[in-house]
C-alpha positions in Angstrom: 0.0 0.0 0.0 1.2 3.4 -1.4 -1.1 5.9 0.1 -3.1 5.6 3.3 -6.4 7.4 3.7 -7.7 7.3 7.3 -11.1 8.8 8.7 -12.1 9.9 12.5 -15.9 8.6 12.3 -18.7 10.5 14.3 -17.8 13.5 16.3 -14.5 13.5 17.5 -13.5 15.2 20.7 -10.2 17.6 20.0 -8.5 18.7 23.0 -5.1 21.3 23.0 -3.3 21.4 26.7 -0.5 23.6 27.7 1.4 24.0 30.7 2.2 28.1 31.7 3.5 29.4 34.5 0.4 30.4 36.7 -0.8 30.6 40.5 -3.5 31.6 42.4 -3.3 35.0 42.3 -2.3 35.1 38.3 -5.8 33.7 38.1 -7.7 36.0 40.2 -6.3 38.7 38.0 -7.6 36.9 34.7 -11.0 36.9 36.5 -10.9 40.3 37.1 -9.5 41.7 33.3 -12.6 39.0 31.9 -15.0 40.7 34.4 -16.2 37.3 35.7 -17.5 38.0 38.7 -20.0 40.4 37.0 -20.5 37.2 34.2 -20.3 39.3 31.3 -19.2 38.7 27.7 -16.2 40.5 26.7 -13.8 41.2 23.5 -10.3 40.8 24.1 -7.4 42.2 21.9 -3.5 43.0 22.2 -4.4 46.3 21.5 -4.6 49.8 23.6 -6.8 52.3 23.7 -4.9 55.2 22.7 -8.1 57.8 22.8 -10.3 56.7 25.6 -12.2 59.2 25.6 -13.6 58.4 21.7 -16.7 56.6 21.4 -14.9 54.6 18.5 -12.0 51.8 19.8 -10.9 50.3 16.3 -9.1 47.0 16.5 -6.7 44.6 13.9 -8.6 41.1 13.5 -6.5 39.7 16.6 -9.6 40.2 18.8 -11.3 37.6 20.5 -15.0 37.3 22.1 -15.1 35.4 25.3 -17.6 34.4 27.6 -17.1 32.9 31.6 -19.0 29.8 31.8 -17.9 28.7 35.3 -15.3 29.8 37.8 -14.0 29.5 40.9 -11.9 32.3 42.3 -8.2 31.5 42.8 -9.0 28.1 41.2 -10.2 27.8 37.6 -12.1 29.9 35.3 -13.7 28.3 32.2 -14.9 30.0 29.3 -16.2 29.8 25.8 -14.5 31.5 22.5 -16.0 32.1 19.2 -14.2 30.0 16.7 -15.4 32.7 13.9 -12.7 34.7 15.4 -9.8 32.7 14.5 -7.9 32.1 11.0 -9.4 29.6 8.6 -9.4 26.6 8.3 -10.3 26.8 12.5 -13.2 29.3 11.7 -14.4 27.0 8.9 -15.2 24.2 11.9 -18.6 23.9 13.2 -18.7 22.1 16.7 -21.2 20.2 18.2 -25.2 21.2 18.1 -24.0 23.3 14.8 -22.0 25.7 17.3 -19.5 27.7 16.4 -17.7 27.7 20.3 -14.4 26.6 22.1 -14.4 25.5 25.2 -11.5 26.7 27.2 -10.3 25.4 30.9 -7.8 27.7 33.1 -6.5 26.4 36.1 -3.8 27.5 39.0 -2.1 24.8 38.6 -0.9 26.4 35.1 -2.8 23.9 33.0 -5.1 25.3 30.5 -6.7 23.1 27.8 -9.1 24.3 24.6 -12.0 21.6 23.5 -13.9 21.3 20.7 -16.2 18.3 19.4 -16.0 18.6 15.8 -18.8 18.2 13.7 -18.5 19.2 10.8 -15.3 20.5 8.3 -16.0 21.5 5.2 -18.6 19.8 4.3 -17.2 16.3 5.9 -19.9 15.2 8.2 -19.3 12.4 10.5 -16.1 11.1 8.9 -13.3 13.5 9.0 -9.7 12.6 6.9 -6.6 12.8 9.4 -5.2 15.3 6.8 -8.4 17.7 7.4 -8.0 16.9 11.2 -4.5 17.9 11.5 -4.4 21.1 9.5 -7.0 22.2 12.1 -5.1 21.5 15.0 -2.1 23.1 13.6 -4.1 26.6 13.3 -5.9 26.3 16.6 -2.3 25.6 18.1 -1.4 29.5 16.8 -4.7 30.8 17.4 -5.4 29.4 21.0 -1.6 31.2 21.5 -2.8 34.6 20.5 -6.3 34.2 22.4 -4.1 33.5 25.7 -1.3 35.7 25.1 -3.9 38.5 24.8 -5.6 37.5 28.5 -2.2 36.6 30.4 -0.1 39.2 32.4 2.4 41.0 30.9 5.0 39.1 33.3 3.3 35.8 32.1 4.2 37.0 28.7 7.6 37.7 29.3 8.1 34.2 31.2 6.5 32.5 27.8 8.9 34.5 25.3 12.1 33.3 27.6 11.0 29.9 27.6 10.2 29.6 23.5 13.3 32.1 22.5 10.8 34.8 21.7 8.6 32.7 19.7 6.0 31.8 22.4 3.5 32.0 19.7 4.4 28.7 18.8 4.7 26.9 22.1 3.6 23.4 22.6 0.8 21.7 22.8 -0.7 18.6 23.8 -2.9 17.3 21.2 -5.9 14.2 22.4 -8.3 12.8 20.2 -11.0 11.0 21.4 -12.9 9.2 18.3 -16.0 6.4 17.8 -13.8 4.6 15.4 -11.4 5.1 12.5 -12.2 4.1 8.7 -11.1 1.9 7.1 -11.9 -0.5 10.6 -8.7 -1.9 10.5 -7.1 -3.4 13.4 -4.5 -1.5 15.8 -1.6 -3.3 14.9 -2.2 -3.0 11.6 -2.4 0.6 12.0 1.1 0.5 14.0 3.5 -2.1 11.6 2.0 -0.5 7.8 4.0 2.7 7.4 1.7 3.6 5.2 -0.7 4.9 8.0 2.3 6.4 10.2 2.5 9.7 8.3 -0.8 10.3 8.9 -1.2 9.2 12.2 2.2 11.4 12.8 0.6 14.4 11.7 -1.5 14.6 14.6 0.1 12.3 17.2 3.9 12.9 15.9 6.7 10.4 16.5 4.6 7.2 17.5 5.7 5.7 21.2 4.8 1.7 20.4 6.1 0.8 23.8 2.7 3.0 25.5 0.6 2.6 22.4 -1.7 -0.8 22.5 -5.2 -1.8 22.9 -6.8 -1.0 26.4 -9.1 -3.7 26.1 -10.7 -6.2 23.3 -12.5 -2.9 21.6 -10.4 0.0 22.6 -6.9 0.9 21.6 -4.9 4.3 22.3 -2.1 5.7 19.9 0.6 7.3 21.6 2.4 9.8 20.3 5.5 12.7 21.5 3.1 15.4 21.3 -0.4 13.8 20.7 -2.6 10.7 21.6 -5.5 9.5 20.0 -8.3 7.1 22.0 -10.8 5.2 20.1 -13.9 3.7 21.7 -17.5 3.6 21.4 -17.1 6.0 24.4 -14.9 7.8 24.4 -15.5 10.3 26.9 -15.1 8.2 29.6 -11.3 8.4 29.3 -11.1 12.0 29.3 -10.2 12.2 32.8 -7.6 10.2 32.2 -6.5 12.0 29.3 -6.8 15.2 30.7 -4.6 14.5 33.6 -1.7 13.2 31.0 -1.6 16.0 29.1 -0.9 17.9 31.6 1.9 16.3 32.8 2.7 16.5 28.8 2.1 20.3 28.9 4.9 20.3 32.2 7.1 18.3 30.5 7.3 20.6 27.2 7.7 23.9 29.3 10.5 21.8 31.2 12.2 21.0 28.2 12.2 24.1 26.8 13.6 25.8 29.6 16.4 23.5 30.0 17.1 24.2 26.2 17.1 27.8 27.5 19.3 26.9 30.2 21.6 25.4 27.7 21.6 29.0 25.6 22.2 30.5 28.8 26.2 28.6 29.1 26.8 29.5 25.5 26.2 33.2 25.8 28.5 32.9 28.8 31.2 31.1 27.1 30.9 33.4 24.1 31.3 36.6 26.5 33.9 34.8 28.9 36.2 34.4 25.6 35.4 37.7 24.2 37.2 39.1 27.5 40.3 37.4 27.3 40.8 38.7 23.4 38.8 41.4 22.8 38.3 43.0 26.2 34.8 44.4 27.2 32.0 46.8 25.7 28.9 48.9 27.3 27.3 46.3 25.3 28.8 43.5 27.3 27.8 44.9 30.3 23.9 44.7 29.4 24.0 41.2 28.2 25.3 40.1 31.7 22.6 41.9 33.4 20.3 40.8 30.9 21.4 37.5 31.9 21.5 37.7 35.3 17.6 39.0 35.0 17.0 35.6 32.7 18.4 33.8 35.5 16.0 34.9 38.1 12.5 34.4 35.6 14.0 30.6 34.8 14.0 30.0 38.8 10.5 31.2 38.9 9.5 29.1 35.9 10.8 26.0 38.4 9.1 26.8 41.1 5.8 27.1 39.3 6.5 24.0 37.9 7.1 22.3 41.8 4.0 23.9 42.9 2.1 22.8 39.7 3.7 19.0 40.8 2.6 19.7 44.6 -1.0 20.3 43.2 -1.0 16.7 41.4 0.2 15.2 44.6 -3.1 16.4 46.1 -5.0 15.6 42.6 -4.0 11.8 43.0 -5.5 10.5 45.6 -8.9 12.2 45.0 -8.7 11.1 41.3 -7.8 7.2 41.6 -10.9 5.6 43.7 -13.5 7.3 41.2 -11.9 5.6 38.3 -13.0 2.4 36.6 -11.2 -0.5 35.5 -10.4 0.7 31.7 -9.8 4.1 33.1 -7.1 2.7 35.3 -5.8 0.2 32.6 -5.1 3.7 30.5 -2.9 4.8 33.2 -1.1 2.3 33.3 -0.5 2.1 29.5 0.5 5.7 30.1 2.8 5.1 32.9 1.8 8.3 34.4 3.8 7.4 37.8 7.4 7.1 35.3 6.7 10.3 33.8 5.8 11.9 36.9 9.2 10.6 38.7 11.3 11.7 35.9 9.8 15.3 35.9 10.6 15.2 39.3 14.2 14.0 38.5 14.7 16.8 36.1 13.5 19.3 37.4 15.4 18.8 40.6 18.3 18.5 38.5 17.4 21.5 37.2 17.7 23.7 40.1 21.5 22.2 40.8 22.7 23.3 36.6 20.7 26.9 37.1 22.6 27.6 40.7 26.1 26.4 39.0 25.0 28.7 36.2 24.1 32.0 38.4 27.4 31.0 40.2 29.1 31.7 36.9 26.9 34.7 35.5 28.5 36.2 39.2 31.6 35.6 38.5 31.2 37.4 35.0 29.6 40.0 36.5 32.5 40.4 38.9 35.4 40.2 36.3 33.1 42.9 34.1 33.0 45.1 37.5 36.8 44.8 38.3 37.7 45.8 33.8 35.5 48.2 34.0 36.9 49.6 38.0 40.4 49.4 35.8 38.9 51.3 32.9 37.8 53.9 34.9 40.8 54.3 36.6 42.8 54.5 33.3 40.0 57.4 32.3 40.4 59.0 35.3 44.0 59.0 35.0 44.4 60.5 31.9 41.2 62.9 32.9 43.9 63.9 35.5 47.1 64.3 33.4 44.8 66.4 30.8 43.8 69.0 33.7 47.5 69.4 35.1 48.5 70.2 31.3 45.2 72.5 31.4 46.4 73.8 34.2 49.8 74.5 32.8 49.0 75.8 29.6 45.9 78.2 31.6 48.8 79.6 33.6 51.6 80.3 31.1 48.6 81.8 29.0 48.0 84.1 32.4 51.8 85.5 32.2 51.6 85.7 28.4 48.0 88.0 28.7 50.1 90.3 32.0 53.6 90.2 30.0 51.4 91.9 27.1 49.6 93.7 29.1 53.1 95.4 30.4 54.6 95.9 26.5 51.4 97.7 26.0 51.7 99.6 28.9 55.4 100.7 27.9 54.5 101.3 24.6 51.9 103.9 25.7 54.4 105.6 28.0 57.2 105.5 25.2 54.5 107.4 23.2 53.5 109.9 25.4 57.2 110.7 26.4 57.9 110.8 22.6 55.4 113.5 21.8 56.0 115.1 25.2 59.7 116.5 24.0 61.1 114.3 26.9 63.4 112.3 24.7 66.7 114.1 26.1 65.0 114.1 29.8 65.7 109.6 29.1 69.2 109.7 27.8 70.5 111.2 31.2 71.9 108.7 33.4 70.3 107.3 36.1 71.3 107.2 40.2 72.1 103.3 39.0 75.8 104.2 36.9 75.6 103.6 33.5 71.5 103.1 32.8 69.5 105.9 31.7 66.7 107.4 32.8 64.5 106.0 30.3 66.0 102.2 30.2 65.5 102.1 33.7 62.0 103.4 33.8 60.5 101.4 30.9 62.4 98.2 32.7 60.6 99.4 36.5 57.4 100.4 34.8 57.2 97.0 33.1 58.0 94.8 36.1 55.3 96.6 38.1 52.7 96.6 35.4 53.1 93.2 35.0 52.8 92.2 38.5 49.9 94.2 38.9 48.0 92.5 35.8 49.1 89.1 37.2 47.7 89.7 40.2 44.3 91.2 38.8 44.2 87.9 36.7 43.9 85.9 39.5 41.5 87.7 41.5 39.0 87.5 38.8 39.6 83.4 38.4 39.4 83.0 42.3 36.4 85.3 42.2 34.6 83.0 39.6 35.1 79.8 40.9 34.0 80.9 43.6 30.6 82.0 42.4 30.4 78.3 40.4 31.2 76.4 43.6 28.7 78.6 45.7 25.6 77.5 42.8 27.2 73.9 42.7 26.8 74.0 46.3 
């Protein structure tokens, strides 16, 4: 077989987790921006009002109309979204009882999941092709980011765009499928050994797990996949529990991922900056990316501790959940080996905490050797700053005697004038009392002397008297 061609009958249930980083308190505040307590309908947008006080608010088509369903303050908050909202092909679905609504789950234990119960794509009406299936998923993914990015906090939004390298708008989602049957009714391990049917099945479910995958009992089977599952039974409902406790554990364990991956980016940036130092030496530049990294530092221990809390929660979740659940229910979780995956969660992120504290140990260290080049460089400026003002200094002051020393030719000049035109000039060529200087050689030499003293010291009165004045306004 060539090509593969395989069909969700009836009116599969589609279900999209995430994990974010949220607490009590984050919800509260979502309650508050949706006006839940007052159990209105609202629009939601990224946009800002930049004219309040117009009666018109125009908006981009990233808006979204939600209404709260149920809630529970500092719990959950559910709500409904308009799928005519979103980008096609998600607006071309029509849901259960011809709706066109999303169900939506938020919970302070940073789970949130979006439901639909498709009936109806394009014209395909209780049998819907993989291929159909999956490019729906793929744009509720992005649309079901923009709805939530648009409702989260801004420090919500800032832990997201750390975590997914500024691209939070494709962050990871569980996807579960809960179908009556697939066409053609071919067995499970069919389904699993014909490649044929794994590129289709990998579009929703992507890289098969065969060791979890298997039938849960004589009719039911569940296909198991990295970042999807798919449950077929005549009821399927019954394992959503089931499922929806998994993929939250999924959700965790992408956000965990990712942030170790950001972890990882972390040590290269350091590495990079630690051997631009030794060679290049260090910029104003350089400076910012350690404190930008020290600040990355602090949001990826947050991230953790949300993540311990969100595990603490389950802890409690357990032992309420297990004695409701039937026999197939608990035959699921054991196919799913929830207790591994929990353990290694735990594992990781316990490891976690010991790679971030070696890592903000480091960024430290950086930040000290940037402090002690950049103590040196001021030094070195303040060096030369000092050096510049002595010869400032110099220069101001032989520029003081040059402005008295002229100050005295001028003087002589003036007197040489006046004694000139005067008829003195025989009154200078008689000697002096000093033997063998004249009258006139000695009085343009005293004259100068005394004139230039004089300017000298009327130079630096002024100077003293302005600095003065500066230090008294500094002051």
């Amino acid at each position: 077989m060539s090509e593969a061609y395989l069909n969700l009958m009836g009116s599969p249930y589609i279900m999209l987790t995430e994990w974010v980083p949220l607490a009590v308190n984050n919800v509260a505040q979502l309650m508050e921006k949706l006006e839940a307590l007052e159990g209105k309908s609202c629009i939601v947008t990224d946009q800002v009002d930049k004219d309040p006080e117009s009666t018109i608010f125009e908006m981009n088509p990233s808006r979204f109309k939600v209404s709260v369903i149920r809630y529970k303050v500092t719990d959950y908050i559910e709500l409904i979204a308009n799928i005519d909202d979103f980008t096609a092909p998600s607006s071309d679905v029509v849901c259960e009882d011809g709706s066109k609504e999303m169900g939506i789950h938020v919970d302070a234990s940073g789970r949130i999941s979006y439901g639909i119960r498709l009936a109806e794509s394009k014209g395909e009406v209780e049998r819907h092709s993989l291929d159909s299936v999956s490019r729906i998923i793929s744009n509720l993914n992005t649309d079901t980011s923009k709805l939530m990015d648009v409702m989260l906090s801004n420090y919500q939004r800032r832990l997201l765009e750390l975590i997914y390298y500024n691209e939070s708008i494709h962050r990871d989602k569980f996807t579960t499928i809960l179908a009556s049957g697939i066409d053609p009714g071919i067995g499970l391990d069919e389904l699993l050994s014909n490649p044929a049917y794994h590129g289709e099945l990998r579009q929703i479910v992507n890289v098969i797990d065969e060791g979890r995958s298997g039938e849960i009992n004589e009719e039911e089977y569940l296909i198991l996949g990295t970042n999807g599952g798919i449950v077929v039974s005549a009821d399927p409902r019954k394992y959503e529990k089931v499922m929806y406790f998994y993929s939250l554990l999924k959700g965790i364990e992408a956000t965990q991922n990712n942030t170790f991956a950001r972890i990882g980016i972390a040590w290269d940036e350091i590495n990079g900056l630690q051997k631009k130092f030794r060679t290049k030496g260090m910029t104003h530049r350089d400076r910012e990316e350690i404190a930008e990294l020290m600040g990355n530092i602090s949001l990826l221990e947050a991230i953790l501790t949300y993540i311990k809390k969100s595990l603490a929660g389950i802890d409690e979740e357990m032992p309420v959940l297990l004695p409701n659940m039937s026999e197939d229910e608990r035959a699921l979780m054991d196919m799913l080996e929830i207790d591994d995956v929990l353990s290694e969660i735990r594992l990781r992120i316990d490891d976690a905490y010991f790679v971030l504290e070696d890592l903000e140990k480091e960024v430290n260290g950086l930040s000290t050797m940037a402090s002690t080049l950049h103590e040196g460089e001021l030094r070195k400026v303040f060096g030369a700053l000092r050096e510049n003002t002595a010869h400032s200094v110099a220069i101001g002051r032989a520029l003081e005697m040059l402005e008295a020393l002229i100050f005295g030719v001028y003087f002589i000049e003036v007197m040489n004038f006046i004694i000139i035109y005067s008829n003195g000039e025989d009154w200078l060529k008689v000697e002096s009392w000093i033997p063998g200087v004249s009258r006139g050689a000695f009085l343009i030499v005293f004259t100068g002397v005394v004139t230039i003293y004089l300017a000298w010291k009327l130079i630096n009165y002024m100077h003293n008297r302005t600095f003065e004045k500066i230090k008294k306004r500094i002051s």
